[in-house]
C-alpha positions in Angstrom: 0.0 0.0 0.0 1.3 3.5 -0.9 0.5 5.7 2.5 2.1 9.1 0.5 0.1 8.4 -2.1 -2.9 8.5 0.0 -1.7 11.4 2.2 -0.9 13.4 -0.5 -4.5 12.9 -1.9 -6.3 12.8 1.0 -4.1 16.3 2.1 -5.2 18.0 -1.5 -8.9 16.9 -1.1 -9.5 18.4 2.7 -7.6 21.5 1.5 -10.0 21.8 -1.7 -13.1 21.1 0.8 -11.9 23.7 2.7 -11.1 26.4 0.3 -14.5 26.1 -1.8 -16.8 25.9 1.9 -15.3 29.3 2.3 -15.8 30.4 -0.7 -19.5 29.8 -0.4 -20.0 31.1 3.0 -17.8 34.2 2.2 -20.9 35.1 -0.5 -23.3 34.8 2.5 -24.5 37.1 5.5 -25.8 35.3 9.0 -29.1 35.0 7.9 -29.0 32.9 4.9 -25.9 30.6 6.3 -28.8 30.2 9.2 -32.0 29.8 6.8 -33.9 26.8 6.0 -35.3 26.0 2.9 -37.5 23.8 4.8 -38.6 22.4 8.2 -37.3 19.0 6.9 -34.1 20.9 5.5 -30.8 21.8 7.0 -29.5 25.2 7.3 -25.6 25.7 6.1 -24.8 26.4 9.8 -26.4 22.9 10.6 -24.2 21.4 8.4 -21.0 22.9 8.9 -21.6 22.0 13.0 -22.4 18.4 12.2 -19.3 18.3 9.7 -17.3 19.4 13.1 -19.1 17.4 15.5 -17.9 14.0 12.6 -14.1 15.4 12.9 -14.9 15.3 16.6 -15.8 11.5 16.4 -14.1 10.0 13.4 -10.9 12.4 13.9 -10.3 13.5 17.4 -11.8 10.4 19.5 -11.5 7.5 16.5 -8.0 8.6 15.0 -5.9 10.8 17.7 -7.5 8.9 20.9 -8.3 12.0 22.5 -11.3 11.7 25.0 -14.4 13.4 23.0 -17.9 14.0 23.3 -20.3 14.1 20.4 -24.1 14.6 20.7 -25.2 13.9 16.8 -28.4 15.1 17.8 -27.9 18.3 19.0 -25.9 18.8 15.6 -29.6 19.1 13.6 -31.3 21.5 15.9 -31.8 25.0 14.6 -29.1 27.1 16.0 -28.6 30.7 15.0 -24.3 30.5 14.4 -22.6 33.8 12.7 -20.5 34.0 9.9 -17.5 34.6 11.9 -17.6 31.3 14.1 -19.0 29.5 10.8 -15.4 30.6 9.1 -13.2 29.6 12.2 -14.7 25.9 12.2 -14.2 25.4 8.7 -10.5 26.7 8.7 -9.8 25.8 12.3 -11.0 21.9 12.0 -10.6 21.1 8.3 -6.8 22.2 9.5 -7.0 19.6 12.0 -7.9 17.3 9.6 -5.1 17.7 6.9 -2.0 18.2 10.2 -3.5 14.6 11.0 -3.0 13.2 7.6 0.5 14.7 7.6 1.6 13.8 11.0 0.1 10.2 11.3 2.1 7.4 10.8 1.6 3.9 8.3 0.7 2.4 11.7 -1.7 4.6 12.5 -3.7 4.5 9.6 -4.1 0.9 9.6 -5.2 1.3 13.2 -8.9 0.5 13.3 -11.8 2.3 14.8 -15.5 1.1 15.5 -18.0 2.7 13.1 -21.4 1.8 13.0 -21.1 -1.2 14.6 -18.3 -2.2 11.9 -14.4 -2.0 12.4 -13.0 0.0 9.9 -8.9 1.3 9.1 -8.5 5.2 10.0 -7.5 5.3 6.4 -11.0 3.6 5.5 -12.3 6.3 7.3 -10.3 9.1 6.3 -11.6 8.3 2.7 -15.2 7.9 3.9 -15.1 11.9 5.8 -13.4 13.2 2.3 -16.5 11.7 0.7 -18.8 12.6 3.3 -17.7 16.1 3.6 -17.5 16.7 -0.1 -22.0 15.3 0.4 -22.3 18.0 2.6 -20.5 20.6 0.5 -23.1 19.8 -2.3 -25.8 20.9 -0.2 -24.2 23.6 1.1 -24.0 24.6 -2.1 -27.1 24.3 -3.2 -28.4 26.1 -0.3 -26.4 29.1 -1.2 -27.7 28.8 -5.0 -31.3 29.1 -3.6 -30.5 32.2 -1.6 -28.3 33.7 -3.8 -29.8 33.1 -7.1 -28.1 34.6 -10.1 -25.7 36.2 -8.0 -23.8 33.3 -6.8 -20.1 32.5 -7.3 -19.0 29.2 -8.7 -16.3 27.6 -6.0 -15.1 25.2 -8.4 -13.8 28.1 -11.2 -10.7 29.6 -10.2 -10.7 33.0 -11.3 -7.5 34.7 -12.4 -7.3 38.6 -11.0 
């Protein structure tokens, strides 16, 4: 198994996660990062906390054995967050995510953790949050689409200035 090969991926894809969720928020004021679509919907604040409350579990408890609580739960309830503390999580945590995948040794990755009842490698599940996140980042773009109609920026072009 090549473990740079997978760090070096895994390393580009949290940091292109990271850049375009920013990106998106950046275009957005407090209200419509907190706005639902729909009682059933999440808001882009509800996402963003449940993608920190997963690096809590998968990252912080599952990977670096640190002692963690997580209430998944609380993660969906309608919680007004501001732009500012929105920004910090995404910067702050995806960074915790990519010093991990520098930092952590061959050992470590094929270290296994308990997910859903199933034992999985750490780099099973580092794979698994890149896809996850990248779920989320969807919708959180779609969200921003709906309340920014025509004047929404594409994350994915890189414009030259």
């Amino acid at each position: 198994m090549d473990y740079n090969f997978n760090r070096e991926w895994l390393t580009i894809k949290f940091k292109e996660i990271r850049r375009r969720i920013l990106k998106a928020v950046d275009q957005l004021d407090d209200e419509q990062l907190n706005w639902q679509p729909d009682q059933s919907s999440h808001s882009i604040s509800m996402l963003i906390i449940h993608m920190d409350g997963n690096i809590e579990e998968r990252i912080v408890k599952g990977i670096l054995r640190e002692d963690s609580d997580r209430s998944r739960e609380n993660e969906f309830k309608p919680t007004y967050v501001k732009k500012a503390e929105l920004q910090t999580i995404i910067q702050d945590r995806l960074q915790l995510v990519i010093n991990t995948i520098q930092m952590i040794t061959d050992e470590t990755l094929e270290q296994t953790q308990m997910v859903r009842n199933r034992e999985r490698t750490n780099l099973d599940m580092l794979h698994q949050c890149a896809a996850h996140y990248s779920e989320h980042m969807g919708q959180l773009f779609y969200i921003a689409k709906l309340c920014l109609k025509e004047q929404y920026i594409s994350t994915s072009v890189i414009r030259k200035k």
